[in-house]
MIVO-11593 format. One line per 2 residues: number of its first residue (from 0); their letters; for each residue x, y, z of N, C-alpha, C. Coordinates in Angstrom, 2 decimals, m for minus. Atoms other than C-alpha are relative to their C-alpha. Example, Ala and Ser with C-alpha at 12.3 -4.5 7.8 and 13.67 -1.06 7.14 Angstrom:
BEGIN
0) as) 0.89:m1.19:0.00:12.30:m4.50:7.80:0.90:1.20:0.00  m0.82:m1.19:m0.06:13.67:m1.06:7.14:m0.77:1.09:0.73
This chain:
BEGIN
0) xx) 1.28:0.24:m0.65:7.42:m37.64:43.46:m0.71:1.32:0.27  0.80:m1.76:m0.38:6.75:m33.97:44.78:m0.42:0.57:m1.05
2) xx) 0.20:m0.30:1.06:6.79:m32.94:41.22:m1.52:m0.24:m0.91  1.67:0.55:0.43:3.78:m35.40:40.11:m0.62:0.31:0.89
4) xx) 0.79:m0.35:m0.71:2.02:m34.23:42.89:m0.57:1.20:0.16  0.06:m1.01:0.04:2.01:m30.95:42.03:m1.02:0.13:m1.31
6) xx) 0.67:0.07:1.28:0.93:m32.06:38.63:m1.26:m0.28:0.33  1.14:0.02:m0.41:m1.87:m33.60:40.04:m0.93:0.49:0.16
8) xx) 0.66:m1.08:m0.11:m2.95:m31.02:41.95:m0.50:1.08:m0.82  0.11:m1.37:1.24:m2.54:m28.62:39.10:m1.60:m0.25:m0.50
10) xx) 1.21:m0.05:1.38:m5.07:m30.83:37.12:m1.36:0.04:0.69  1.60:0.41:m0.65:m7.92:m31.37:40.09:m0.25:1.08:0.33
12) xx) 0.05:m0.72:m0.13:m7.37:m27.78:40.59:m0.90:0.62:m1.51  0.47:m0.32:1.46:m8.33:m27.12:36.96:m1.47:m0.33:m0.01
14) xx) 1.12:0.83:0.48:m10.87:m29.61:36.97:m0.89:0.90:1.06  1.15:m1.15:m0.29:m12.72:m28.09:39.64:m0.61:1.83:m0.04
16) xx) 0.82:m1.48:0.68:m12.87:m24.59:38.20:m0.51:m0.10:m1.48  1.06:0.10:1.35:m14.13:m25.96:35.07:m1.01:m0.01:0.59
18) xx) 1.38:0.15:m0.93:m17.13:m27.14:37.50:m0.57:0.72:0.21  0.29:m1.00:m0.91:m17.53:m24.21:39.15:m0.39:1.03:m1.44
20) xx) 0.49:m0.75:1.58:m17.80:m22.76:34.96:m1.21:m0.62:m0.37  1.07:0.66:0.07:m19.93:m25.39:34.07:m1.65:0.36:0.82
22) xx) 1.49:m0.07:m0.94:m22.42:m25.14:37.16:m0.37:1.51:m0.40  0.27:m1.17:0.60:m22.40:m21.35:36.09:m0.98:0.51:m1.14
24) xx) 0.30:m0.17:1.38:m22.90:m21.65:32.65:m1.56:m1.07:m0.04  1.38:1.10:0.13:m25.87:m24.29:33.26:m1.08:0.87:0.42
26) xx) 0.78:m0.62:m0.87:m27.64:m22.03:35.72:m0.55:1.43:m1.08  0.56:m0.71:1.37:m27.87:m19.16:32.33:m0.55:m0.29:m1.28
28) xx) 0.08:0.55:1.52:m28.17:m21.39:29.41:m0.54:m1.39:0.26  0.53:1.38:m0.66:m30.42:m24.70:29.26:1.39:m0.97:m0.98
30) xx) m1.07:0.42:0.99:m27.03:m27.01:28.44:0.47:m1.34:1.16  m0.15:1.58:m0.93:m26.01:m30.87:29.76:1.89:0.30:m0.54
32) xx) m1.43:0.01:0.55:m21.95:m30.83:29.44:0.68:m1.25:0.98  m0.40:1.31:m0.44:m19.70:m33.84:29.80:0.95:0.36:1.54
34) xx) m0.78:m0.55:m1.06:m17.61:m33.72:33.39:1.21:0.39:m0.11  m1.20:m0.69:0.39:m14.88:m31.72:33.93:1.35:m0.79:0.01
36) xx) m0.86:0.56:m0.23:m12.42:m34.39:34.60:0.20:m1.20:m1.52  0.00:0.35:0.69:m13.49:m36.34:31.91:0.79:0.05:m1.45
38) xx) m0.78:m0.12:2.09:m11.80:m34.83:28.68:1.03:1.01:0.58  m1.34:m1.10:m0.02:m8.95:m33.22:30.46:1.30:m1.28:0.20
40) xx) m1.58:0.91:m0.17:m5.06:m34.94:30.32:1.45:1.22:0.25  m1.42:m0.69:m0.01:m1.55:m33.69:30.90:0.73:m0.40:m1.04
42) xx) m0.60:0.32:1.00:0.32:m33.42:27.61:1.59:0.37:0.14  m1.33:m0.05:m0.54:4.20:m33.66:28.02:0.66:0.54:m1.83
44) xx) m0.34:m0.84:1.66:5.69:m31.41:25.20:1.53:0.12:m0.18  m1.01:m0.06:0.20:8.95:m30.96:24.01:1.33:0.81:0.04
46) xx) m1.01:m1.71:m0.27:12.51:m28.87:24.64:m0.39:m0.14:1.56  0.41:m1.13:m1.41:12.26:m26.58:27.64:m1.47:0.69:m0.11
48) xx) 1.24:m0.12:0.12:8.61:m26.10:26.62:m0.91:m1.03:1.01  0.54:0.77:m1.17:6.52:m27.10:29.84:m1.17:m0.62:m0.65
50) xx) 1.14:0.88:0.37:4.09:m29.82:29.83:m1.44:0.71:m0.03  1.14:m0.27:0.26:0.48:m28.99:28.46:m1.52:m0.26:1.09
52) xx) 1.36:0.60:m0.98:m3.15:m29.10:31.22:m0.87:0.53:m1.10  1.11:m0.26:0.89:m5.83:m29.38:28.66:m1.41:m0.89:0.75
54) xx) 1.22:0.61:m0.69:m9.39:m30.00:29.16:m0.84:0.52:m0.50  0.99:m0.63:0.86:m12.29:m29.70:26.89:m1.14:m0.82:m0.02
56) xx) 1.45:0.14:m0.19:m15.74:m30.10:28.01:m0.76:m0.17:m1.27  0.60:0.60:1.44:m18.19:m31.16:25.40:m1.59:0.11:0.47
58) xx) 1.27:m0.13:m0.21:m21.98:m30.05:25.45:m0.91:0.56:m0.89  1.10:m0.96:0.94:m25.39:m29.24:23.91:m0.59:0.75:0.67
60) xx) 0.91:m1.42:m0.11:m27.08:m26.12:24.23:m1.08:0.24:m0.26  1.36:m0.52:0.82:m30.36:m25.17:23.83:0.43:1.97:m0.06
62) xx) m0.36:m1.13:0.61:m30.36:m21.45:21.99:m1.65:0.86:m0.32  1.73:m0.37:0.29:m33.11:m19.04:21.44:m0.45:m0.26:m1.52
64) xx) 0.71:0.71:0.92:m35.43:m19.71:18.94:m0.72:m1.16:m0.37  0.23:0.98:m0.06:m36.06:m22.77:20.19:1.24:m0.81:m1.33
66) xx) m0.90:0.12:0.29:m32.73:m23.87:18.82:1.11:m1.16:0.59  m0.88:0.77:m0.89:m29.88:m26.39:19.61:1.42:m0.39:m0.36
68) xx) m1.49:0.12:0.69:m25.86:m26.47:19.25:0.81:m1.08:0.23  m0.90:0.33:m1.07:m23.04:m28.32:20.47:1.15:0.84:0.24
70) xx) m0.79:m1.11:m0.53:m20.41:m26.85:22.16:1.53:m0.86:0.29  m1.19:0.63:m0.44:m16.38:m27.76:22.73:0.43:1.27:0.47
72) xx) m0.94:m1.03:m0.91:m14.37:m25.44:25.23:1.35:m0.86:0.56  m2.05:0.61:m0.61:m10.43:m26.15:25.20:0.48:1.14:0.66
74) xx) m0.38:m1.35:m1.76:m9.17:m24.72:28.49:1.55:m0.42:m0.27  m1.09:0.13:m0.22:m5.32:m24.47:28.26:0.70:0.62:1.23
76) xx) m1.19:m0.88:m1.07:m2.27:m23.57:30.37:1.24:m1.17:0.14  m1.66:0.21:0.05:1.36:m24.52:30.58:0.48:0.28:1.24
78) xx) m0.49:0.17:m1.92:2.92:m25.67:33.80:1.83:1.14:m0.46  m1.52:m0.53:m0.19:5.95:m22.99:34.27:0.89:m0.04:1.26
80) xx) m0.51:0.23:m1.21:8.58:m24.18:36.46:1.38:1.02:m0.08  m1.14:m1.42:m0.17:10.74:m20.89:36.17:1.11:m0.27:m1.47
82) xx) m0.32:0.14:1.18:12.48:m22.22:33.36:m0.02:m0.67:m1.45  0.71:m0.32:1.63:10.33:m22.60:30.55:m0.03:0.67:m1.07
84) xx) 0.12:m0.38:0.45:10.38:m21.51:27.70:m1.73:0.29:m0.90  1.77:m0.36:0.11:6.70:m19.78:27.53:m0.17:0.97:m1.64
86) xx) 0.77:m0.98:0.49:7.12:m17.90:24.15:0.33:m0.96:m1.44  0.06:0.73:1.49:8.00:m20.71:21.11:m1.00:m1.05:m0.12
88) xx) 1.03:0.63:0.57:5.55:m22.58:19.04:0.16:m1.32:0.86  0.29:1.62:m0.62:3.99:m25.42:20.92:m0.39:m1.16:m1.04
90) xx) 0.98:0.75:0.54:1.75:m26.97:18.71:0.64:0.40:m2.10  m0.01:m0.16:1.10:2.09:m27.28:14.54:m1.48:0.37:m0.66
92) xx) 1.21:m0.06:0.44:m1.60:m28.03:14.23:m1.24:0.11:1.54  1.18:0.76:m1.59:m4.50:m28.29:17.28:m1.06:0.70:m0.58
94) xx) 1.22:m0.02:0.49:m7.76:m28.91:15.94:m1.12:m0.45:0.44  1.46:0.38:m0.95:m11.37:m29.30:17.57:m0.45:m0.30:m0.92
96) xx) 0.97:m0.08:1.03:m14.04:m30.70:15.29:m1.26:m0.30:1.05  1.02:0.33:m1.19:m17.49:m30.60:17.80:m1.15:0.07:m0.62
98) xx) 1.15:0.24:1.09:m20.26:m32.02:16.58:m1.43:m0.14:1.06  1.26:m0.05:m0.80:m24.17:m32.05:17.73:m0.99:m1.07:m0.89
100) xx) 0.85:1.40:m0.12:m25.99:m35.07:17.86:m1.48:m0.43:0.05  1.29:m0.37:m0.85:m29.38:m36.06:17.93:m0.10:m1.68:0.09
102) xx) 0.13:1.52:0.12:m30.77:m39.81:18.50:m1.95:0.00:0.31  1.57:0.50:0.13:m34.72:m41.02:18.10:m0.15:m0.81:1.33
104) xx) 0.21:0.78:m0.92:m35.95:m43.00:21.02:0.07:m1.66:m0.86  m0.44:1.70:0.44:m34.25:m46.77:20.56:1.09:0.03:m0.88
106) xx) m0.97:m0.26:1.15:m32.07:m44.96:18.38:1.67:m0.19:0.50  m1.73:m0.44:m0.42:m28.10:m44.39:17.99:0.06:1.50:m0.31
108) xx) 0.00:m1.52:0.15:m26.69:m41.13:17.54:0.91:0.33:m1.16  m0.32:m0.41:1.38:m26.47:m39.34:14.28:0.69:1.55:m0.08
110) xx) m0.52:m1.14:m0.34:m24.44:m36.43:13.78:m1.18:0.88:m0.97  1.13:m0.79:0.35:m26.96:m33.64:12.91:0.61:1.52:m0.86
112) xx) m0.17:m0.61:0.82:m24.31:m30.92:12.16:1.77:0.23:0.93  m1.46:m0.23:m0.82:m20.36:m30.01:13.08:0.57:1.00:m0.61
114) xx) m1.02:m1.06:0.21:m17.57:m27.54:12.73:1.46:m0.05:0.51  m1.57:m0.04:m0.68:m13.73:m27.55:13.17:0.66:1.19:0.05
116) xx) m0.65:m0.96:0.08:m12.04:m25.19:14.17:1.47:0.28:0.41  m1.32:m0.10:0.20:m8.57:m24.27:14.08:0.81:0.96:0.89
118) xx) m0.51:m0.64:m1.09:m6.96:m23.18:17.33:1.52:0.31:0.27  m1.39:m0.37:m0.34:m3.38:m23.43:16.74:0.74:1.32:m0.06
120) xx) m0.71:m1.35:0.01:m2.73:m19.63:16.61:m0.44:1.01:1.55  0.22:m0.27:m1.70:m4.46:m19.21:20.23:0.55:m0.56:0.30
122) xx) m0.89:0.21:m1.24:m2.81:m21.67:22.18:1.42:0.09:m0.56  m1.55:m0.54:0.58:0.61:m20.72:20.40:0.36:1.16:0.33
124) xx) m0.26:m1.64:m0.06:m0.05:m17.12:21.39:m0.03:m0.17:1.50  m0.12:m0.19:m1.36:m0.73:m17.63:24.99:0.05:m0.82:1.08
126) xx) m0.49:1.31:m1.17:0.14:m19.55:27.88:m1.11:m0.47:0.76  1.25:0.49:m1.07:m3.03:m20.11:29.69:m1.34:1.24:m1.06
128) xx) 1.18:m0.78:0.30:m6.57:m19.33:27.90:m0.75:m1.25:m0.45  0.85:1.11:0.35:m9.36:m21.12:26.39:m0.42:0.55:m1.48
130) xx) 0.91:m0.61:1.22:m11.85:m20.97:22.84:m0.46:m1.37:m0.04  1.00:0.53:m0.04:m15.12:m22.26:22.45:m0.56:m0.26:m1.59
132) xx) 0.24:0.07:1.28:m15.88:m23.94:19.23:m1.42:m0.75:m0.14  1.52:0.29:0.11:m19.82:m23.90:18.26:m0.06:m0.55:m1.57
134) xx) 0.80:m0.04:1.17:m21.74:m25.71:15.64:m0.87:0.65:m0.44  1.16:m0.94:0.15:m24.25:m23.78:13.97:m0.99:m0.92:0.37
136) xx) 1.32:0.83:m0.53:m27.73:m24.44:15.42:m1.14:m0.13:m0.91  0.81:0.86:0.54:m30.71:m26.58:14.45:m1.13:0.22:0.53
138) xx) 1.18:0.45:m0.94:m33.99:m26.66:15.35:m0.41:m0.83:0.98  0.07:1.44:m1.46:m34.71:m28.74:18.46:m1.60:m0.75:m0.34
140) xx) 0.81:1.04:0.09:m37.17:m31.52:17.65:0.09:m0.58:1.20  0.10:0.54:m1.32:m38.41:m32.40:21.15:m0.34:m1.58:0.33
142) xx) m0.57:1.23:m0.01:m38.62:m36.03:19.97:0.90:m0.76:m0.24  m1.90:1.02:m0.32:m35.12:m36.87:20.15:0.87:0.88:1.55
144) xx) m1.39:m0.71:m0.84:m32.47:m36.38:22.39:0.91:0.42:m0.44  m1.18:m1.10:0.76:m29.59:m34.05:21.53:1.52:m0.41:1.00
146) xx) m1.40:0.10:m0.83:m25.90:m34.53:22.91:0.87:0.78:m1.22  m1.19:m0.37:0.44:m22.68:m32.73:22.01:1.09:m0.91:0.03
148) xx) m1.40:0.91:0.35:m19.45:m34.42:21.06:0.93:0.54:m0.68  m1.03:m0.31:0.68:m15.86:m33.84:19.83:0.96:m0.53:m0.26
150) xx) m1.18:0.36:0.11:m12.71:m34.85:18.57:1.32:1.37:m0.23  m1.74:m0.40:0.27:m9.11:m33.41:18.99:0.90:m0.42:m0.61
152) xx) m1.63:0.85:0.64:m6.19:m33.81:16.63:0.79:1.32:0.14  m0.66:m0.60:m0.46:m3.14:m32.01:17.57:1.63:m0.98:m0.48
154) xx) m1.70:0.35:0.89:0.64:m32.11:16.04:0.89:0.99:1.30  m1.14:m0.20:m0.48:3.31:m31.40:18.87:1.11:0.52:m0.88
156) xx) m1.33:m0.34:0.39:6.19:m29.07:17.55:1.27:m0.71:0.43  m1.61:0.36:m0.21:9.59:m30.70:17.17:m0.23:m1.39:0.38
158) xx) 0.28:1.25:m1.03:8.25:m34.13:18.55:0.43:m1.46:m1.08  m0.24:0.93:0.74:8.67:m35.92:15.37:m1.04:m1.41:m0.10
160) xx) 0.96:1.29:0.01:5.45:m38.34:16.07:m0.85:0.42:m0.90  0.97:m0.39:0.90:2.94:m36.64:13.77:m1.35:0.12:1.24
162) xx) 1.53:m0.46:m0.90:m0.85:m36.02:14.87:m0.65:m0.95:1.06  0.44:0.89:m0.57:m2.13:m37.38:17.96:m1.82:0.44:m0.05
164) xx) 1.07:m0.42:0.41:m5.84:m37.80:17.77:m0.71:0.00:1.43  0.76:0.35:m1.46:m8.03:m37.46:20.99:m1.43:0.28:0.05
166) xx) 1.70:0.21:0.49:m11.74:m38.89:21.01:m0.38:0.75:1.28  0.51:m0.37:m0.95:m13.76:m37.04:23.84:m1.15:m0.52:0.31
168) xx) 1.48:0.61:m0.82:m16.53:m37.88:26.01:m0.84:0.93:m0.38  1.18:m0.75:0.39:m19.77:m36.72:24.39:m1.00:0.98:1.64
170) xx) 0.82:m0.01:m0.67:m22.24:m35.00:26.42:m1.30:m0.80:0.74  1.59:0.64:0.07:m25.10:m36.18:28.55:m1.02:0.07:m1.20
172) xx) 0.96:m0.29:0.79:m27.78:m36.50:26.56:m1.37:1.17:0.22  0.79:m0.75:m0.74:m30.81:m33.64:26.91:m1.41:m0.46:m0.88
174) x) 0.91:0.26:0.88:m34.24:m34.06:25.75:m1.15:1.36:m0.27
């Protein structure tokens, strides 16, 4: 019981310093991002390799030039309870693909342009960090709305299940 409670804490601890990034990052850059609680989970990993706090926000950007991206930021870190093993391969594969959206008024939403990027040699290298994977930007057509969105697929070392895939919560929409 004390244990999950710690976990808990770990993750609402997390979650609100994404917030506290977010409200940051809003206040420099005009950008709508999905909530911080939203696209984060606790991933339970394998061995003496401590369980995974991930959490990857999902947003569009406006950019100069009158410009517009989307944005994915995977925040890691690895719960160490003194005997972890913090320095063997976690992951086989962990992959972002974050895509930027636009939709017409009455419309649905069309993907406009994306990028994957290939993170398994960061969070394999370090126990707690993040990377921010951008689409290249578009012109902003001020008659649509724009949102960011992403998907995660990710292969657990040693786990023997193959790739789990994880859909994320798009961004608000911005107009």
């Amino acid at each position: 019981m004390h244990k999950n409670l710690l976990r808990a804490s770990a993750v609402g601890a997390a979650a609100v310093a994404v917030c506290g990034v977010l409200s940051v990052s809003q206040a420099s850059a005009a950008q709508t991002c999905s909530s911080a609680g939203a696209n984060a989970r606790i991933q339970v990993m394998t061995g003496i390799i401590p369980e995974a706090q991930l959490s990857v926000p999902t947003c569009v950007e406006a950019v100069a030039d009158g410009k517009v991206r989307g944005k994915a930021t995977v925040n890691w870190g690895f719960i160490n309870d003194g005997q972890s093993d913090m320095t063997s391969k976690r992951f086989t594969s962990f992959k972002v693909t974050t895509r930027l959206e636009s939709r017409a008024p009455g419309g649905t939403d069309v993907v406009v342009n994306s990028k994957t990027c290939d993170v398994t040699a960061n969070i394999n290298a370090a126990p707690e960090s993040s990377f921010t994977c951008l689409t290249p930007a578009v012109t902003l057509d001020p008659a649509k709305q724009w949102s960011g969105d992403a998907t995660v697929v990710y292969d657990i070392e040693g786990d023997g299940k193959g790739p789990i895939t994880w859909q994320l919560t798009g961004s608000p929409l911005m107009s």
